[in-house]
C-alpha positions in Angstrom: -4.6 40.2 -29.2 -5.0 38.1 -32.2 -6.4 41.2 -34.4 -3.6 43.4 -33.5 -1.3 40.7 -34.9 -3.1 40.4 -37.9 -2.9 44.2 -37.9 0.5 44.2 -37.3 0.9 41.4 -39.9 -0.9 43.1 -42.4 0.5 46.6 -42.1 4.2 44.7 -42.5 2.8 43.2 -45.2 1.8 46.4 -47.3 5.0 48.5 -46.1 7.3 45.6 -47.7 5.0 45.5 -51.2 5.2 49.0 -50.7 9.1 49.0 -51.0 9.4 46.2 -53.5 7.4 48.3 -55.7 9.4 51.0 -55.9 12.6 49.7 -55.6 14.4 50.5 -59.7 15.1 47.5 -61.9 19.0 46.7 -62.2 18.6 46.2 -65.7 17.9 49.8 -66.7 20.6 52.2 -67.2 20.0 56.3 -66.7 20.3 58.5 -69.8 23.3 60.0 -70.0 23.3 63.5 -70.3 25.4 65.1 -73.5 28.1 67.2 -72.2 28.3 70.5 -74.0 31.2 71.3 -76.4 32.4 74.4 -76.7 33.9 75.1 -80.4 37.5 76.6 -80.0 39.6 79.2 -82.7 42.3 76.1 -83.1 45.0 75.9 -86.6 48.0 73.3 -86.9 51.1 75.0 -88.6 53.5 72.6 -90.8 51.6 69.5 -89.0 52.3 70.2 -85.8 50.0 70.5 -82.9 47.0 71.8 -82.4 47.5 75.8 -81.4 44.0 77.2 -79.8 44.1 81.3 -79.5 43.9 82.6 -76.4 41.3 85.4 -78.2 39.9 86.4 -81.3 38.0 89.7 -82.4 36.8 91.2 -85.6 35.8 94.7 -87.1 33.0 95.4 -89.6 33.8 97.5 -92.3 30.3 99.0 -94.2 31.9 100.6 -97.0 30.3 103.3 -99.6 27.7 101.7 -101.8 25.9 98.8 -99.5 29.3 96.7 -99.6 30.9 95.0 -96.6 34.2 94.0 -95.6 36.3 91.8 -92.2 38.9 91.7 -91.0 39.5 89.0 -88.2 42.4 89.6 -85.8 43.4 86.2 -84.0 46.0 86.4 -80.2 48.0 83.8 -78.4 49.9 85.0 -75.4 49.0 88.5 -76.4 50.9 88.4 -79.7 49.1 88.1 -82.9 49.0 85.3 -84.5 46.5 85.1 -87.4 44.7 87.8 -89.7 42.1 87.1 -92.0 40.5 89.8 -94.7 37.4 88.9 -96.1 33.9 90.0 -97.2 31.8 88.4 -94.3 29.2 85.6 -96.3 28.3 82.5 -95.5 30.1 80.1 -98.3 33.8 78.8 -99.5 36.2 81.4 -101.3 40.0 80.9 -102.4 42.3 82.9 -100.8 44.2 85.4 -102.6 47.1 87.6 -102.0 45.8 90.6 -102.1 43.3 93.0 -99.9 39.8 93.0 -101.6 40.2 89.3 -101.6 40.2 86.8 -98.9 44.1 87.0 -97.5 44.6 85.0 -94.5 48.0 85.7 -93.0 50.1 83.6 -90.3 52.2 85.8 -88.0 55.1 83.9 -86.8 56.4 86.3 -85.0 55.8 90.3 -84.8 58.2 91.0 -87.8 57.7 87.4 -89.5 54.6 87.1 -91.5 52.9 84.7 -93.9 50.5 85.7 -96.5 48.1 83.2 -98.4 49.4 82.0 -101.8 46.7 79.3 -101.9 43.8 77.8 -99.8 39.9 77.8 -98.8 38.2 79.9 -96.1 34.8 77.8 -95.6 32.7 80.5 -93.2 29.9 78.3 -91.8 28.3 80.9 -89.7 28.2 84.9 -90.9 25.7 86.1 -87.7 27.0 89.7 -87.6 24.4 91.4 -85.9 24.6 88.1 -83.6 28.5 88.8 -83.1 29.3 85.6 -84.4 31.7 84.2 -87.5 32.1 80.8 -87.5 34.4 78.8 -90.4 36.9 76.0 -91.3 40.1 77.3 -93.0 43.9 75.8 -94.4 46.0 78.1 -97.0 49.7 78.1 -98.0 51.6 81.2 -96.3 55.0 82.9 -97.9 56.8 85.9 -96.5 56.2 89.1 -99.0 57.5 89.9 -101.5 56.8 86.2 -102.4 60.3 85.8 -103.7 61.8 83.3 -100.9 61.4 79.7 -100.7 60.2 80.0 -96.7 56.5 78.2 -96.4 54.3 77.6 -93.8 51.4 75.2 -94.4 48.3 75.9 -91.9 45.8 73.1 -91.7 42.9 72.0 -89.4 41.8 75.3 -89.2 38.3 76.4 -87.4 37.6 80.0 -86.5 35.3 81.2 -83.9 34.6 84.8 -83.4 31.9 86.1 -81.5 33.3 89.9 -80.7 32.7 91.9 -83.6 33.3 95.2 -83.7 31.1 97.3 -86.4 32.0 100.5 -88.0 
């Protein structure tokens, strides 16, 4: 009887070091895992809120002697809302006011539009092949002919496109 108390004994013994051991210390904390961030097409207009597009696509111009050319079409609520023309290259350019240049228009509604008089497009990211154009923008947008006093300022601008459409 005795040995089958010690046996007893001992097994309880080993079962409780057995938990103690792998019970986790209080003063470690887990790792927390980094939860991903998905980069959004967003613009402010005039200082306003943040506006984030519903959709954005683009089309890949290859035009006659090796040159290239964008245009970047940008929708909220199924209306567009932003244009961009530009020769897709990684890099910061000026817009302009013309086609050939980088023009970057703000449509405030379908018949009211805004075309650059002055700003940066900053493209980050120029992946075509990889269907993605990625850049920060801001530019100064008058109604054409340019003769009105009407402005709209767009700021905090960052475009993501990854549908690309290639001619």
């Amino acid at each position: 009887m005795k040995s089958s108390s010690i046996t007893k004994l001992t097994a309880c013994a080993l079962i409780a070091m057995s938990a103690l051991s792998c019970t986790k210390s209080s003063k470690s904390s887990p790792t927390p895992t980094p939860t991903p961030v998905s980069a959004a097409f967003t613009f402010k207009v005039d200082g306003g809120a943040a506006i984030t597009v519903d959709s954005a696509t683009a089309m890949l111009y290859n035009l006659p002697g090796g040159a290239r050319y964008m245009d970047v079409y940008a929708y909220k609520g199924g209306s567009e809302v932003l244009e961009f023309h530009l020769t897709p290259q990684t890099g910061s350019t000026t817009a302009g006011t013309t086609l050939g240049t980088t023009l970057m228009t703000y449509m405030e509604t379908v018949t009211s539009s805004y075309d650059s008089q002055s700003g940066t497009l900053n493209v980050t990211t120029c992946d075509t092949p990889g269907n993605k154009i990625e850049g920060d923008f801001n530019f100064v947008g008058k109604v054409y002919p340019y003769t009105g006093s009407t402005i709209h300022t767009i700021t905090e601008g960052h475009m993501v496109v990854s549908k690309i459409t290639k001619q």
